[in-house]
KOLFITOR-694020 format. One record per atom (N, C-alpha, C): x, y, z. Coordinates in pm, whole numbers, plus 50000, padded with zeros to 5 digits. Layout:
<rs>
XYZ
...
</rs>
This chain:
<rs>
094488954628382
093728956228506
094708958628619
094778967328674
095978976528807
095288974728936
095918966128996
095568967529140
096358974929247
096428977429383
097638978529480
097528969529567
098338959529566
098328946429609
099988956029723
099578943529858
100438949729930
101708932429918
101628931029802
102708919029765
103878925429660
103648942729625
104768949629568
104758947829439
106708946129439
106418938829266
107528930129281
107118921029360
107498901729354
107408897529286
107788884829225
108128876429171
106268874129091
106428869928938
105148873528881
103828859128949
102868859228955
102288843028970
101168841328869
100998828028880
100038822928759
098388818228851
097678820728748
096408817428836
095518814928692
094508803328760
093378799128655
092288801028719
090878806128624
089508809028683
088978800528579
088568786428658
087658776628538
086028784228550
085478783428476
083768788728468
083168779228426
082098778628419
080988773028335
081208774328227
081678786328130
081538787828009
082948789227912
083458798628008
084908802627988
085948797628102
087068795428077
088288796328142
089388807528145
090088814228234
090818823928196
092198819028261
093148821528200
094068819328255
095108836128274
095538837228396
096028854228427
097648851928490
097728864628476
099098863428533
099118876928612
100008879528721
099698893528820
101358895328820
101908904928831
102738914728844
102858928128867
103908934428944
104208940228945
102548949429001
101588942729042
100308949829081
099178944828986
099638945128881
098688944528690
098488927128690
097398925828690
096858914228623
096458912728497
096838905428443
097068907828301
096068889628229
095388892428144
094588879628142
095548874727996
096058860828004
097198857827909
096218853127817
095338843027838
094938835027734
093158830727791
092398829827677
091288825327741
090438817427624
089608800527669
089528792727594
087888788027711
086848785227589
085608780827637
085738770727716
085508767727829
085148759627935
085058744727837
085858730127817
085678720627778
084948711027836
084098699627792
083418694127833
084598682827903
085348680727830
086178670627870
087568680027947
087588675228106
088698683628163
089768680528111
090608666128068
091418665827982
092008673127889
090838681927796
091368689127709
091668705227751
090648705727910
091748719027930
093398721728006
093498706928107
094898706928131
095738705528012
095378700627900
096698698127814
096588714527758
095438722727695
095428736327656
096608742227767
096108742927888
097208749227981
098188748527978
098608738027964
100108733727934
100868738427839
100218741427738
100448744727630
100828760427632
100008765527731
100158780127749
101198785427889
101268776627965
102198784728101
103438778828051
104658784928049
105518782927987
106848775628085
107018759728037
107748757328144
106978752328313
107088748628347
106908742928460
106708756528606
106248762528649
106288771528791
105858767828930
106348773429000
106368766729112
105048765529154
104138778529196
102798772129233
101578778129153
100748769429155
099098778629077
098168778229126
097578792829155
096038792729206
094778790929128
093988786129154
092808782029063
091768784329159
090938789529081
089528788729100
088898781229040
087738777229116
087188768629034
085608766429134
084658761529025
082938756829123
082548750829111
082918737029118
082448724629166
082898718829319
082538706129348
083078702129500
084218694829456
085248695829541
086488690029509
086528682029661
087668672329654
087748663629818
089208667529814
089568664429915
090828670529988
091808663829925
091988654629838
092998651429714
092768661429567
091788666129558
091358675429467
090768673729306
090418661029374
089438653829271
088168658229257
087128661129161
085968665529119
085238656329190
083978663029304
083348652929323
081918658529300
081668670229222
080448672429172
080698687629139
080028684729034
079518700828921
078468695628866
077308707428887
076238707428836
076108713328712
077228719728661
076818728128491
077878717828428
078748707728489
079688701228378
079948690228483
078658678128458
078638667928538
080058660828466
080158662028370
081428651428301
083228653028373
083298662128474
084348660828535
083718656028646
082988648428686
083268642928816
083748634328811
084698632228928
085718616528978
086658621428880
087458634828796
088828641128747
089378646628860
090658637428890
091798644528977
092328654728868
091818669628953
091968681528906
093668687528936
093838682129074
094838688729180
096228677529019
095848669029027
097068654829002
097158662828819
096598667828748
096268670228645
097118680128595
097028690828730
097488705028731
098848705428765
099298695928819
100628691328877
101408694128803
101248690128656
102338692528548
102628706528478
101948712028570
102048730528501
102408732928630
102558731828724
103158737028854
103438726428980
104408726729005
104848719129127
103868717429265
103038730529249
102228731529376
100848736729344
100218727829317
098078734729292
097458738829416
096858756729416
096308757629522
094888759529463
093588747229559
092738752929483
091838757229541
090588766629510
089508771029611
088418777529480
087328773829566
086348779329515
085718790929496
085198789729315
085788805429272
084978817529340
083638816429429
082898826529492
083638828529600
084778819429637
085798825229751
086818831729696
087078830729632
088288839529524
087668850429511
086698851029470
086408868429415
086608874329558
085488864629624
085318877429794
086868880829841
087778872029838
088948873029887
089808881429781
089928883229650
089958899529594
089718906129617
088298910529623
087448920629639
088038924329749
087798916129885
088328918930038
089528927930029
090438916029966
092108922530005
092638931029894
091838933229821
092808942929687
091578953429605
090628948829616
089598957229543
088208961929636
087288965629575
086288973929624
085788973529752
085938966429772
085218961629929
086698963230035
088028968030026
088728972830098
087808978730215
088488977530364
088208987030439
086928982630490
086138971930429
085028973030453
084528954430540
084738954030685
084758940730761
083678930730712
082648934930728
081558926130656
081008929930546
080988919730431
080658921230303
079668904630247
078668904430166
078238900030083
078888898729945
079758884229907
079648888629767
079278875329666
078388883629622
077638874529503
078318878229342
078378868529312
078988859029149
078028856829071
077478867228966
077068863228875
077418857328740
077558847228652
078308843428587
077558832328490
077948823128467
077218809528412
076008803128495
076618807028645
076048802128722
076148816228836
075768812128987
075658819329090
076568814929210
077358820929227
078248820029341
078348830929451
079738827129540
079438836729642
080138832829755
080858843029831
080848838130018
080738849330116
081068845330184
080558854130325
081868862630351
082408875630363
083258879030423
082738887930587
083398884530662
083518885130821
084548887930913
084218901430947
085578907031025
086568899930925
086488906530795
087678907030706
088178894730645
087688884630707
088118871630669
086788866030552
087818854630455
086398849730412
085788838930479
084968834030479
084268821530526
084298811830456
084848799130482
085238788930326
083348777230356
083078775730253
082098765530251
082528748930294
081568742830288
081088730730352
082598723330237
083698717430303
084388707730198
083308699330084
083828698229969
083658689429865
082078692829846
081438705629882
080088707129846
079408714929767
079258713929661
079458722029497
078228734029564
077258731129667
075988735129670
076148748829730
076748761029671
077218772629756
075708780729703
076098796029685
075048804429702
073728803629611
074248798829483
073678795429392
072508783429344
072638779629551
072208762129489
070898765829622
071188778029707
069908783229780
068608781129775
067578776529777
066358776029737
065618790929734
065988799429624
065268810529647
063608816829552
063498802629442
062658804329346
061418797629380
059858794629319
058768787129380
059278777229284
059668773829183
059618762629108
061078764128988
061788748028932
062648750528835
063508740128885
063948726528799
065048719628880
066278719728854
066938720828920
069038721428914
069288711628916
070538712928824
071568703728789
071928694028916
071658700329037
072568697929200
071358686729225
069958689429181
069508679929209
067948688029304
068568700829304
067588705129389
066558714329286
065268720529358
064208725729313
064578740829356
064168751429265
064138767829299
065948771429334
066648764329288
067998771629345
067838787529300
068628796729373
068888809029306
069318810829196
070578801829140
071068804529018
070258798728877
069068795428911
067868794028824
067448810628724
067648817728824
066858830628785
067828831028633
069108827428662
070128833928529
069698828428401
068908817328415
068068810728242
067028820828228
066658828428287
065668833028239
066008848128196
067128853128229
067698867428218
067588874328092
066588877728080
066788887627921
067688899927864
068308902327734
068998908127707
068768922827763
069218934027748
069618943127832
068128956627834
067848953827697
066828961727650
065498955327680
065528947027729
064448935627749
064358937227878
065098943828016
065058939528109
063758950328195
063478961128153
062638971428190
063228978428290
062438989928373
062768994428461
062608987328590
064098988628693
063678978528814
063378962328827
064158960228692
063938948028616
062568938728629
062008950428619
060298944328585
060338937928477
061568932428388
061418926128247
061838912428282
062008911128442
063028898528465
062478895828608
061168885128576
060428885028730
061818878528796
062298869128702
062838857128804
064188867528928
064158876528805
065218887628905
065358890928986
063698896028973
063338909329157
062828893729194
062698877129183
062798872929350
065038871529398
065338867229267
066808869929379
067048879429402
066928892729376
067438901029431
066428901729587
065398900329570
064718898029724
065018887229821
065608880629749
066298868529770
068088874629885
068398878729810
070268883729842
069938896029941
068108901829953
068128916430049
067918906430170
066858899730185
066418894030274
067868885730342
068448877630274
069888871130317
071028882030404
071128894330368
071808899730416
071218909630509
070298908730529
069408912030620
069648907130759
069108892030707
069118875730833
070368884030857
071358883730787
073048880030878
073428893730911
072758903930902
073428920230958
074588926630876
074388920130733
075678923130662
075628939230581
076418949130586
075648958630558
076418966230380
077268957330335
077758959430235
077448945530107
077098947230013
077248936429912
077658941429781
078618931329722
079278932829625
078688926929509
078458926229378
078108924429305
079358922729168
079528908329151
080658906229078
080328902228990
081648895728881
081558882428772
080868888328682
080908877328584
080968885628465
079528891728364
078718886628419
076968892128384
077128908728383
077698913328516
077738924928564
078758932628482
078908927528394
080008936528247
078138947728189
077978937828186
076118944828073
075618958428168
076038968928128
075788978628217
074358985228259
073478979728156
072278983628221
071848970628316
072378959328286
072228946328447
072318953928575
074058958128547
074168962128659
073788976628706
073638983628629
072638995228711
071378991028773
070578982528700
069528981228815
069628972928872
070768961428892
070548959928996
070878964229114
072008973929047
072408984029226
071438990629254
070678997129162
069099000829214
068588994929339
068168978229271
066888971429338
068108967529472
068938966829473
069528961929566
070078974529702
070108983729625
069898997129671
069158996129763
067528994829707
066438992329829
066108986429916
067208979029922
067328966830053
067688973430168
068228984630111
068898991430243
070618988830290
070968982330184
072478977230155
073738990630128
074518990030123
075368994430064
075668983029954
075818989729803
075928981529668
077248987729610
078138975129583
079198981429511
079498968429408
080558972529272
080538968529217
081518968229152
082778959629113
083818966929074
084338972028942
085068974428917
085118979928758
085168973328653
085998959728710
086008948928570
086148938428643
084188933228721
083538927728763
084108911128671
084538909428587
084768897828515
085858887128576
087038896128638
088248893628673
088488891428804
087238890028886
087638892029066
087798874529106
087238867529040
088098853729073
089168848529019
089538855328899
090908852428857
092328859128938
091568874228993
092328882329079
092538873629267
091248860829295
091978856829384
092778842729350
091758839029260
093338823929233
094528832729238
094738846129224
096228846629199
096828853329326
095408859929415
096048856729580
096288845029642
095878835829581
095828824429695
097258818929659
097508821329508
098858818429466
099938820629533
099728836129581
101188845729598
100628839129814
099718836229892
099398837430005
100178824930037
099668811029921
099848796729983
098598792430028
</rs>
C-alpha cells in the first residue's frame, strides 16, 4: 500500500490497529505501508501484548495505536462495548515493552487523520469520516484538523442514536452501529440497499448529520467497504444526500495508516 507522505523516507515506524475482530500490526517506510502480521482480536488483552512482542523485533522507540474503546489519560481501558473483558487493562503500561513510547488514539481518529494528511480526502478542509468495520466509528475533520472526542468515552459515531429500536453493548438503545448486525451478504443487499432496511436509516442517518454540520465531503472507510457492491451503493445512497462520497482504495488500512502518523507526528 504506497502513500506520499510528506515524512520522505525516514526512519521506518511501527503502528497497531486493534479492531473488534482483527488486529493489524503495520509498518510505513520509505512512503509504503506494509501490513507485517495480523491476528483475530483476543478476548483476553494479555494475549495480544505478548503476540506483539513476539512480532516487533527488539524494543523501538515509539508506537502508534489505534484503538476503540475509552481509555483515561494513563491509558487504561475504561470501556469497550464489543470486548467488555479489557476494561480496567493498562493498555499504555502493557505496550511499554514493545516500545519506549505508546501513542494512543482512537481508531475513527486515525483513519480521518490518514485520510486528511496522506490519502483521499487531501485538499479537502471539511470532511466526514465514517468507519465501517466490526463496529462504527468516525470523526469530524475541520479546517483540516481532526476533532478528538470526549476523553475516556468509547461512545463515538457509532454509539449515535440513529435506529427506532436494538440495545448496545454501551448500554444505549438504536446506536448507529446496530445497523452492521443486520447487513446482508453482498447479493442479498438489492438495489439502493433496499435488501438492508437497517442501511438506508444510517445512511439517512450520516446525510442528515452532515447536513446539521455543513460538511460537504464524506469519506467512507474500514474494512466492510472492501465488499464492492457495499460500497457502490453506498456511494450511491450517499450520493443523494447531496455529499461529495469518496472512498479510498484499500479502505481496510486507513487506521493503521494513522497509528503510524501519530507515530512518526508524536
Amino acid at each position: 500500500m504506497e502513500f506520499v507522505t510528506a515524512h520522505g523516507a525516514g526512519k521506518p515506524t511501527w503502528a497497531v490497529d486493534i479492531g473488534g475482530t482483527k488486529t493489524l500490526l503495520g509498518r510505513l517506510g520509505g512512503g509504503v505501508l506494509t501490513v507485517v502480521a495480523v491476528i483475530r482480536t483476543p478476548d483476553d488483552p494479555a494475549v495480544l501484548a505478548a503476540w506483539l512482542r513476539r512480532q516487533v523485533p527488539g524494543r523501538v522507540a515509539r508506537l502508534g495505536v489505534a484503538f476503540p474503546g475509552g481509555l483515561d489519560e494513563d491509558g487504561r481501558v475504561t470501556a469497550w462495548p464489543n470486548r467488555p473483558e479489557w476494561v480496567g487493562y493498562g493498555l499504555r503500561d502493557a505496550l511499554g515493552r514493545i516500545a519506549r513510547a505508546v501513542v494512543l488514539r482512537d481508531d475513527g481518529e486515525s483513519a480521518a487523520a490518514a485520510e486528511a494528511m496522506y490519502g483521499i480526502a487531501q485538499g479537502r478542509p471539511d470532511a466526514l469520516v465514517a468507519v465501517l468495520g466490526t463496529g462504527l466509528g468516525g470523526a469530524l475533520v475541520l479546517d483540516g484538523k481532526v476533532r478528538r472526542s470526549a476523553p475516556a468515552d468509547p461512545r463515538t459515531l457509532g454509539h449515535l442514536a440513529a435506529l427506532p429500536e436494538g440495545s448496545c453493548g454501551c448500554g444505549g438503545t438504536g446506536c448507529a452501529q446496530l445497523a452492521l448486525r443486520t447487513l446482508p451478504p453482498d447479493d442479498r443487499l438489492g438495489d439502493g440497499l433496499e435488501g438492508w432496511p437497517d442501511g438506508l436509516r444510517l445512511v439517512a442517518f450520516l446525510g442528515d448529520l452532515v447536513r446539521f454540520l455543513s460538511v460537504p465531503t464524506v469519506v467512507l472507510t474500514g474494512g466492510l467497504l472492501a465488499r464492492p457492491v457495499l460500497r457502490a451503493q453506498m456511494r450511491v445512497r450517499m450520493a443523494a444526500c447531496g455529499v461529495e462520497v469518496l472512498v479510498p482504495a484499500r479502505p481496510g488500512l486507513s487506521s493503521l495508516l494513522g497509528a503510524a502518523a501519530l507515530e512518526m507526528a508524536g
